[in-house]
Backbone as a ProteinNet text record, in pm:
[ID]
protein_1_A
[PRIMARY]
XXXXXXXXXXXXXXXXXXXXXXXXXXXXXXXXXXXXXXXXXXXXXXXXXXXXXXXXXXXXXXXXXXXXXXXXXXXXXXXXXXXXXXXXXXXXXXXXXXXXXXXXXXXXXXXXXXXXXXXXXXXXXXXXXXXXXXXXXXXXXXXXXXXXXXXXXXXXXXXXXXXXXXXXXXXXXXXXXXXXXXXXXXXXXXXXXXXXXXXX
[TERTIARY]
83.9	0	87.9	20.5	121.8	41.9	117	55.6	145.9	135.4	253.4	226.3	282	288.1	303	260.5	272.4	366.7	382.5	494.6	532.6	570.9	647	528.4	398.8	262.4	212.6	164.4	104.5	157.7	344.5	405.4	374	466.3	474.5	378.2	294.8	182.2	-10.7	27.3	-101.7	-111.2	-156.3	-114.9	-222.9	-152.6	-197.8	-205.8	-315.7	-285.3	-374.5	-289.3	-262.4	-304.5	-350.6	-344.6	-334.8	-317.8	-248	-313.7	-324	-329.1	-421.6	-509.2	-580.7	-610.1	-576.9	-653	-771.9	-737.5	-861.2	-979.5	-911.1	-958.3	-1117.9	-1206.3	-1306	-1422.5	-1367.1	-1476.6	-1393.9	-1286.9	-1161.9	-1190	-1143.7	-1230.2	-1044.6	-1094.5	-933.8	-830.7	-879.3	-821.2	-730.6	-827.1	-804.8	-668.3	-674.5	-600.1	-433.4	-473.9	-370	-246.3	-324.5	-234	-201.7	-245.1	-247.5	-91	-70.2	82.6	99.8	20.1	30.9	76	-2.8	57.9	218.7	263.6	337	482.8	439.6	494.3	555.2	477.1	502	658.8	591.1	730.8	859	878.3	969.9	1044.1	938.7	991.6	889.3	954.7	867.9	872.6	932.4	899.6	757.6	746.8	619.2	522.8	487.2	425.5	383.7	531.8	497.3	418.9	439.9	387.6	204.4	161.9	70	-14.5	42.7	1.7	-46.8	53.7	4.2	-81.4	-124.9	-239.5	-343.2	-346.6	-460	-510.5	-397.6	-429	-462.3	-398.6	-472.7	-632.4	-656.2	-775.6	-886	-861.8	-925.4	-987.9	-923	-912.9	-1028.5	-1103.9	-1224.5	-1199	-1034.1	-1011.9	-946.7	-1013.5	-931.7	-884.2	-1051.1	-1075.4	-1001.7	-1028.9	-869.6	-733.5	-733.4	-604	-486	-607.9	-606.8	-605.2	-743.2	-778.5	-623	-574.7	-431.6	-301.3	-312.1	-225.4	-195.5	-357.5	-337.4	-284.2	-384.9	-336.1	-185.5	-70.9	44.4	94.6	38.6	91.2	62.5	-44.9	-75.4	-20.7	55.4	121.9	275.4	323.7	429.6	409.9	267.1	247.4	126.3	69.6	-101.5	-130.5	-145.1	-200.5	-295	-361.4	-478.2	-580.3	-522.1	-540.1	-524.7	-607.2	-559.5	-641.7	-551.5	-592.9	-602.2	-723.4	-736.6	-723.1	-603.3	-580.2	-485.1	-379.7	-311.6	-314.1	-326.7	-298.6	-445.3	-479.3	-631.6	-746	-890.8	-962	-1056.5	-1156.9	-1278	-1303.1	-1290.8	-1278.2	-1438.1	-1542.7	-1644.7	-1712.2	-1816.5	-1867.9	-1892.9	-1842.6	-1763.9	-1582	-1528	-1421.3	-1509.5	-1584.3	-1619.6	-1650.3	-1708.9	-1799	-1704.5	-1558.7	-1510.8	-1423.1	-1399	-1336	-1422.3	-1576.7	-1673.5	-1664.5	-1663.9	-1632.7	-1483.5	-1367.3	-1245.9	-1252.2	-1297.5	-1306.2	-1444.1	-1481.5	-1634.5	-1514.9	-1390.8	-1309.3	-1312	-1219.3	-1135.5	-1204.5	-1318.2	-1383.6	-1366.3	-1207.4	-1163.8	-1051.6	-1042.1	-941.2	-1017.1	-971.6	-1057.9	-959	-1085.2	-1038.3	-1043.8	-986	-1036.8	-1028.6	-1071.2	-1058.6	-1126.1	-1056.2	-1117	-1171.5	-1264.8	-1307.7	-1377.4	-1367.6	-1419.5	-1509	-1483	-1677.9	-1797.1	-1823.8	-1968	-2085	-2026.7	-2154.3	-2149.2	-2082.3	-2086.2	-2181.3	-2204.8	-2349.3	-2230.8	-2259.1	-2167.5	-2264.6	-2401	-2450.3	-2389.6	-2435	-2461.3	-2313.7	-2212.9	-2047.9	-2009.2	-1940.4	-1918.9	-1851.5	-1936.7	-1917.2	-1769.7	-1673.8	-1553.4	-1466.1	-1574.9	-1489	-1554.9	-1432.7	-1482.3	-1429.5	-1524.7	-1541.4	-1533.1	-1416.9	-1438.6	-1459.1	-1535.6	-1595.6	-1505.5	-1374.8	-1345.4	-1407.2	-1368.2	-1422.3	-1328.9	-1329.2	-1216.8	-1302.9	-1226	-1269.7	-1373.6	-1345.4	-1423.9	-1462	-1549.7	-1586.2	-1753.4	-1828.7	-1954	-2054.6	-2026.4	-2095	-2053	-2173	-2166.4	-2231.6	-2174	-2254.5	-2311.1	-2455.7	-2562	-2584.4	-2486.1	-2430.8	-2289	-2267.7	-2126.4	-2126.7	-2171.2	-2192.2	-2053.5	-1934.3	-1815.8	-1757.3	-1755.3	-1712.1	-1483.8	-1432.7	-1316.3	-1265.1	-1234.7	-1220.9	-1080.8	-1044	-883.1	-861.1	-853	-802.5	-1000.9	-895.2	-1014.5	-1119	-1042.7	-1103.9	-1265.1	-1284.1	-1357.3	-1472.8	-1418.6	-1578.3	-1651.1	-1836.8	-1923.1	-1900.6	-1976.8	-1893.5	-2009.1	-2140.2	-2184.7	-2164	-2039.9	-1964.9	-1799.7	-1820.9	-1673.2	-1614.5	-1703.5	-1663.1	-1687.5	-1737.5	-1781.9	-1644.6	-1567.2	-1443.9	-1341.6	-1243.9	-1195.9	-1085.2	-965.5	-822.8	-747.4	-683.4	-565.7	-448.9	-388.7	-253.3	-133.4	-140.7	-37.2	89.6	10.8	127.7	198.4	165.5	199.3	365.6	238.8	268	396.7	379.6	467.6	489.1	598.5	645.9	549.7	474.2	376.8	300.3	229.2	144.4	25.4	-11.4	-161.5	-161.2	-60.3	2.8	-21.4	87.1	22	-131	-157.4	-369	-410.3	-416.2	-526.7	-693.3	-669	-841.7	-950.3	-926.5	-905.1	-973.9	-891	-881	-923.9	-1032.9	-1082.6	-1227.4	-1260.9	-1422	-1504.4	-1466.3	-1519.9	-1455.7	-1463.1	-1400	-1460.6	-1394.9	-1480.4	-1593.4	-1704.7	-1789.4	-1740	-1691.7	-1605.9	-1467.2	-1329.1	-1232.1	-1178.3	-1058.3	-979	-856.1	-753.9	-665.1	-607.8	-472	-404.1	-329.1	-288.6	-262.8	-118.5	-86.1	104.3	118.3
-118.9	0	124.7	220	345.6	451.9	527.5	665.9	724.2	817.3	938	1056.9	1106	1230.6	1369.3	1390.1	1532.7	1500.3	1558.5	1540.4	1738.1	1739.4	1903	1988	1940.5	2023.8	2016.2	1935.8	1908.8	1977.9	1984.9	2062.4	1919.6	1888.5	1815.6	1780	1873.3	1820.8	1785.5	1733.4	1666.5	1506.7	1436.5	1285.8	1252.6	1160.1	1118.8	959.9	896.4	759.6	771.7	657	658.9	514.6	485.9	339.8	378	279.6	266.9	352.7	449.1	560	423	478.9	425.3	287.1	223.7	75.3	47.8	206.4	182.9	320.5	382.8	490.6	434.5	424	377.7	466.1	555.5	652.8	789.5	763.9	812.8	805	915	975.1	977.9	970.6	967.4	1078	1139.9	1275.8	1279.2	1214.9	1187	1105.8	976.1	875.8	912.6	1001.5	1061.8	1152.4	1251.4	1335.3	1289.9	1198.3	1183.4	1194.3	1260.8	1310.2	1193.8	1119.2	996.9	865	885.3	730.9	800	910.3	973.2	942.7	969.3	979.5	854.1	741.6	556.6	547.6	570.4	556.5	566	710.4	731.2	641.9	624.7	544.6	464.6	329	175.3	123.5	233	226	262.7	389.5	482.7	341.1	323.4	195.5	64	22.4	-92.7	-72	85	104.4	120.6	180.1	191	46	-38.2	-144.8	-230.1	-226.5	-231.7	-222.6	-68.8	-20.9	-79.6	-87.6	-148.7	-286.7	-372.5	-491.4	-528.7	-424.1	-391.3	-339.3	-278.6	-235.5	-339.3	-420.1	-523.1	-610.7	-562.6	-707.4	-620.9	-727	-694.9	-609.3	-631.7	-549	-397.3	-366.5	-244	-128.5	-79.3	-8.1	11	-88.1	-75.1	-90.3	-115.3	-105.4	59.1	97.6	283.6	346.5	288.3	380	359.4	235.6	233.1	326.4	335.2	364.2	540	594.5	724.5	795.7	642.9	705	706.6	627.2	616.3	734.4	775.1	919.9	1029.9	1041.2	1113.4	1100.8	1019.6	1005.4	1080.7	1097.8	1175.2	1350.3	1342.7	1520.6	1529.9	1649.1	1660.8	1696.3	1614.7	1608.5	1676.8	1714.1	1824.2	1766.7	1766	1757.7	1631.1	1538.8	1451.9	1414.5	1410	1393.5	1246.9	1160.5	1087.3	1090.4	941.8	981.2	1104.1	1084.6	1188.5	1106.3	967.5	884.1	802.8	793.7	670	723.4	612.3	653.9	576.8	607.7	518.4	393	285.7	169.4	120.9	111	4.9	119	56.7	143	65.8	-48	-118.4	-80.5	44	94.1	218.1	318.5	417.7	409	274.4	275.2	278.9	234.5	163	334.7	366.5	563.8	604	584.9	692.6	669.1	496.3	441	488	508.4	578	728.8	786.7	925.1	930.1	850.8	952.9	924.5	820.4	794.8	910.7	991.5	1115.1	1282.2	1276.5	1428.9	1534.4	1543.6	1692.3	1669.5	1622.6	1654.8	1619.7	1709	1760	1615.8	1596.2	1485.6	1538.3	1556.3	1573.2	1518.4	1492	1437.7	1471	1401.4	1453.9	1300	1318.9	1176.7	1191.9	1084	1090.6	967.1	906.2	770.8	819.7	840.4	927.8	805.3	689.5	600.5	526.7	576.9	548.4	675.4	586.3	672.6	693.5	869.5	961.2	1047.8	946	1051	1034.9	1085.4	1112.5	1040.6	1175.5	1228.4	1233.7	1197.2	1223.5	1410.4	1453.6	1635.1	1693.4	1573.9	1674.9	1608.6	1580.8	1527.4	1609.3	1617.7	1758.1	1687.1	1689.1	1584.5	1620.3	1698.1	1787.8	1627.2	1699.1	1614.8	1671.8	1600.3	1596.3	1655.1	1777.2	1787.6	1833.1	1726.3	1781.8	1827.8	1874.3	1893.1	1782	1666.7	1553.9	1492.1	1555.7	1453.8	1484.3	1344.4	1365.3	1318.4	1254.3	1186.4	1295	1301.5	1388.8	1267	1302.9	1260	1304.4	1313	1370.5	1386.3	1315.8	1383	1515.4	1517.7	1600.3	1690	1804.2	1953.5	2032.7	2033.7	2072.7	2038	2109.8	2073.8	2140.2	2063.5	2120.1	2097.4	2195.9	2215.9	2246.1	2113.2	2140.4	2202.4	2390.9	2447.6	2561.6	2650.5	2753	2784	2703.8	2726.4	2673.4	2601.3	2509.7	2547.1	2638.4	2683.7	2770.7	2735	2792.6	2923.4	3027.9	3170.2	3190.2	3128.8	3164.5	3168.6	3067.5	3068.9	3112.6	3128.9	3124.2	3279	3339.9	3445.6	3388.3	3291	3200.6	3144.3	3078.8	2969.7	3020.7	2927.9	2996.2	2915.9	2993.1	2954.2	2919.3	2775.5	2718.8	2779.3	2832.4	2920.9	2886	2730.5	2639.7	2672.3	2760.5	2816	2887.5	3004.6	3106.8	3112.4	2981.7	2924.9	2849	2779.6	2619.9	2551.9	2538.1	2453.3	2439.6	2317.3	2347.1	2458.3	2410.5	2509.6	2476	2330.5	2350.9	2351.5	2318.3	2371.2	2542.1	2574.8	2726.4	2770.4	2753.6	2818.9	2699.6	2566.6	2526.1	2536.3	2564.1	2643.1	2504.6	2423.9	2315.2	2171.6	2238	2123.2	2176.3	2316.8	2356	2313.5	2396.7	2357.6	2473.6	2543.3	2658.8	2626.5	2511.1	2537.9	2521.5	2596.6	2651.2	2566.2	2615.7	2526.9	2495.7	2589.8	2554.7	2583.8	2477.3	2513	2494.6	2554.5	2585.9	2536.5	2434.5	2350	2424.9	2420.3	2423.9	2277	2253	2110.1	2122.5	2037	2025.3	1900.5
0	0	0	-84.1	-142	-89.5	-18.2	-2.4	47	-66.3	-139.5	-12.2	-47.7	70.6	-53.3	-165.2	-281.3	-356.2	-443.2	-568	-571.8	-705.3	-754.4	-735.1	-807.4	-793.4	-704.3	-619.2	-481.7	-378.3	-391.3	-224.2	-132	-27.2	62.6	179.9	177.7	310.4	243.5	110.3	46.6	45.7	116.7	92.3	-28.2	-93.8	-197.7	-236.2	-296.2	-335.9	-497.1	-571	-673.2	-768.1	-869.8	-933	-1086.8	-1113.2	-1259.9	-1425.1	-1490.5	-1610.1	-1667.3	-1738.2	-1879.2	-1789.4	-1727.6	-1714.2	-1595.8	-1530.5	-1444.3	-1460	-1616.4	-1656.8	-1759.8	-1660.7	-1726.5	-1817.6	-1792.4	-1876.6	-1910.9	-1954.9	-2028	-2212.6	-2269.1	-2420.4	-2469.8	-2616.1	-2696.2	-2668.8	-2644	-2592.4	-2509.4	-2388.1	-2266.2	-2246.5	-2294.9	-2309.1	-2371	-2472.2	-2609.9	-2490.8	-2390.5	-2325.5	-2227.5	-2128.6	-2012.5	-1966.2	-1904	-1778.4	-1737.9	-1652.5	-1562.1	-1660	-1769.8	-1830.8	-1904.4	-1927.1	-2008	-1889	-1761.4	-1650.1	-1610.9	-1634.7	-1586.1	-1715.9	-1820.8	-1937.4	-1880.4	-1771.7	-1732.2	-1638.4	-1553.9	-1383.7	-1375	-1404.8	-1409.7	-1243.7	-1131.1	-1011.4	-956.4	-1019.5	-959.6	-1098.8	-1236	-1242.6	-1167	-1094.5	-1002.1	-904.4	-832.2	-667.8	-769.5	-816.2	-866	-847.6	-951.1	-951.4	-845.7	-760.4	-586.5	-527.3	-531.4	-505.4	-559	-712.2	-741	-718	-691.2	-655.9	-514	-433.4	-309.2	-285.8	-357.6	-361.3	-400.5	-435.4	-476.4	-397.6	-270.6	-136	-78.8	10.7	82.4	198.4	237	335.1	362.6	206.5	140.6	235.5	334.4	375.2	534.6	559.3	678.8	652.8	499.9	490.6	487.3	382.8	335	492.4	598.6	692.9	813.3	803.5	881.5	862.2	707.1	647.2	645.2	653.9	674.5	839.7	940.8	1062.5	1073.7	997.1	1057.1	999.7	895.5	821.6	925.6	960.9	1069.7	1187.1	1239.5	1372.9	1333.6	1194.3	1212.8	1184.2	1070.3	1083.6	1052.2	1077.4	1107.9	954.4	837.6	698.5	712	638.1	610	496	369.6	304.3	195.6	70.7	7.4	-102.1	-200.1	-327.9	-386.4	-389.6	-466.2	-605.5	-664.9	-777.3	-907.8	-822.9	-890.1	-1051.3	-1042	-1143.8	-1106.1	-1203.8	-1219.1	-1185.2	-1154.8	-1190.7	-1093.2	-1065.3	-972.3	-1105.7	-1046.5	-1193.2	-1158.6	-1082.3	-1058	-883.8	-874	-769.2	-655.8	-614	-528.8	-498.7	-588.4	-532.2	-486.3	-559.9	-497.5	-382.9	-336.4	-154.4	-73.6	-116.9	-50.4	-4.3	-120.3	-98.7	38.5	10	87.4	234.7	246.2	348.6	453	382.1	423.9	469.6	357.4	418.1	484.9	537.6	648.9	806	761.1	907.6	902.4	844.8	877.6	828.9	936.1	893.1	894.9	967.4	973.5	852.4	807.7	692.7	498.6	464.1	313.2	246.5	148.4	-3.7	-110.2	-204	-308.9	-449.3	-585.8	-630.7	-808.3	-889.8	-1045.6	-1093.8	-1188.4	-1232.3	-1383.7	-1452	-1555.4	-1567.3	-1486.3	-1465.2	-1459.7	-1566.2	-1557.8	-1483	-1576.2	-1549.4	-1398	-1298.5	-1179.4	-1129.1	-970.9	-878.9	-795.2	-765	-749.2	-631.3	-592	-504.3	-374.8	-251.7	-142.6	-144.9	-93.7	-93.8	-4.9	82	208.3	228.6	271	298.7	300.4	344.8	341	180.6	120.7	12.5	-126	-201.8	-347.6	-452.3	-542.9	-699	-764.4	-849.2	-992.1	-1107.1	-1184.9	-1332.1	-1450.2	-1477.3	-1569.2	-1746.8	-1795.3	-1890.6	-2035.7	-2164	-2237	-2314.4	-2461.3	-2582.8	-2638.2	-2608.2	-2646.5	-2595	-2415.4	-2374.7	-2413.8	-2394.1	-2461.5	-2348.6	-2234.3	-2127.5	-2013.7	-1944.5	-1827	-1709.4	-1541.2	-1482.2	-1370.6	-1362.9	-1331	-1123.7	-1137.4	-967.6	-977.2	-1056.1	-981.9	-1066	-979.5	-1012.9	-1050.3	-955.5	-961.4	-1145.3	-1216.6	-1349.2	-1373.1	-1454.8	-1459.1	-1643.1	-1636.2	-1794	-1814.1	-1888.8	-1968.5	-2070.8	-2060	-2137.9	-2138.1	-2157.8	-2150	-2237.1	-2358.5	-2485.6	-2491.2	-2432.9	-2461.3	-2311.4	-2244.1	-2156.6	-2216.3	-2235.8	-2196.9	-2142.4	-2244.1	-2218.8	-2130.4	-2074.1	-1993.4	-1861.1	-1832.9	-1678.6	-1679.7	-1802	-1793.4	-1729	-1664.1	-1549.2	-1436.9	-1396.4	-1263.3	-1240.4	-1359.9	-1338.9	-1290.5	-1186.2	-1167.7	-1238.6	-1296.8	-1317.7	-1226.7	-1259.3	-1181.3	-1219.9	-1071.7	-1089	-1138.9	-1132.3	-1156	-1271.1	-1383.2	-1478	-1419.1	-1351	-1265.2	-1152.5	-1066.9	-942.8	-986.6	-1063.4	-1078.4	-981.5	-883.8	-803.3	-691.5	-675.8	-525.6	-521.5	-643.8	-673.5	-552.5	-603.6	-485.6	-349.3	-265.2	-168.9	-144.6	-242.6	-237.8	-211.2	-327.5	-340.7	-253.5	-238.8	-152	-195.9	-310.7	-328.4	-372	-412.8	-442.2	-369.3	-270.3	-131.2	-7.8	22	83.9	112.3	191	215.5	145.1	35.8	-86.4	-186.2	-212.2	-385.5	-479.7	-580.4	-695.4	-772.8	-831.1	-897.7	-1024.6	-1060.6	-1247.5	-1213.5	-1277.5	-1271.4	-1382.6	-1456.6	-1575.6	-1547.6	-1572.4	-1585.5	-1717.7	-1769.2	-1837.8	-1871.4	-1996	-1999.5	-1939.9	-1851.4	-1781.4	-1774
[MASK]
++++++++++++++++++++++++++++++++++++++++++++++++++++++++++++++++++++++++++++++++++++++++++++++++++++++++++++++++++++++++++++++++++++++++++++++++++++++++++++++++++++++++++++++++++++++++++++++++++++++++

């Protein structure tokens, strides 16, 4: 069991867990698949691939949920985490992993989740409150799903000029290094209803 503690974008006090680009990307569009960072990223370091893999085969086990919920307390016994991003890499694969997410974070209610997804055809209702769901949206995606209000749009081009004063822009070009560390905006308990990604 893998759980990352942030990478260059994240900054050091976001814990993070992770499973494997495109194979658990179930409602992933050509687009999607064509750019993805994370599978672009495995090419590089067939380490960060293996630990992935891990995960997912961990996740699999009935005893998922104490496994994740152990795993965060020992993170927490060396510094008070705040914050954590499901999925820097992958995807909710089946909605027997989603329960199993909702089930983990209702442990830990003072600390924010957050997370992007492109499974439309998963049931995405009733969220556990400290957890935030942006909905994946490219140039080509054509399926929406009908729980998750939070929308995030790769590349500006492509928002609805009717919100596109509502959205807010990720600083991350700006910012670069530990960027979401920085803003936090994200991984709060107000974050935005529309967000604007740049492709990195």
């Amino acid at each position: 069991m893998k759980i990352g503690e942030g990478n260059i974008k994240l900054g050091k006090n976001i814990l993070t867990f992770s499973l494997p680009a495109l194979k658990t990307c179930i409602g992933s569009t050509e687009l999607c698949r064509s750019i993805c960072y994370a599978n672009k990223g495995y090419l590089r370091n067939w380490k960060v691939e293996s630990s992935y893999q891990r995960n997912y085969e961990e996740s699999l086990r009935d005893d998922f949920v104490d496994l994740v919920v152990n795993a965060i307390r020992e993170k927490l016994k060396k510094r008070d985490f705040q914050y954590f991003r499901i999925h820097v890499s992958g995807d909710f694969y089946s909605q027997e992993y989603l329960e199993k997410w909702k089930a983990i974070i209702k442990e830990f209610p003072n600390m924010n989740f957050s997370t992007w997804t492109k499974s439309w055809m998963l049931d995405f209702s009733d969220l556990p409150k400290n957890l935030t769901c942006f909905y994946s949206v490219m140039a080509d995606t054509k399926h929406f799903s009908p729980h998750i209000k939070r929308l995030c749009f790769l590349g500006e081009e492509i928002v609805p000029d009717e919100i596109r004063k509502e959205a807010y822009v990720c600083p991350y070009k700006n910012i670069g290094r530990w960027a979401c560390e920085v803003c936090k905006r994200c991984y709060g308990f107000n974050p935005p209803q529309f967000l604007i990604l740049h492709k990195h």
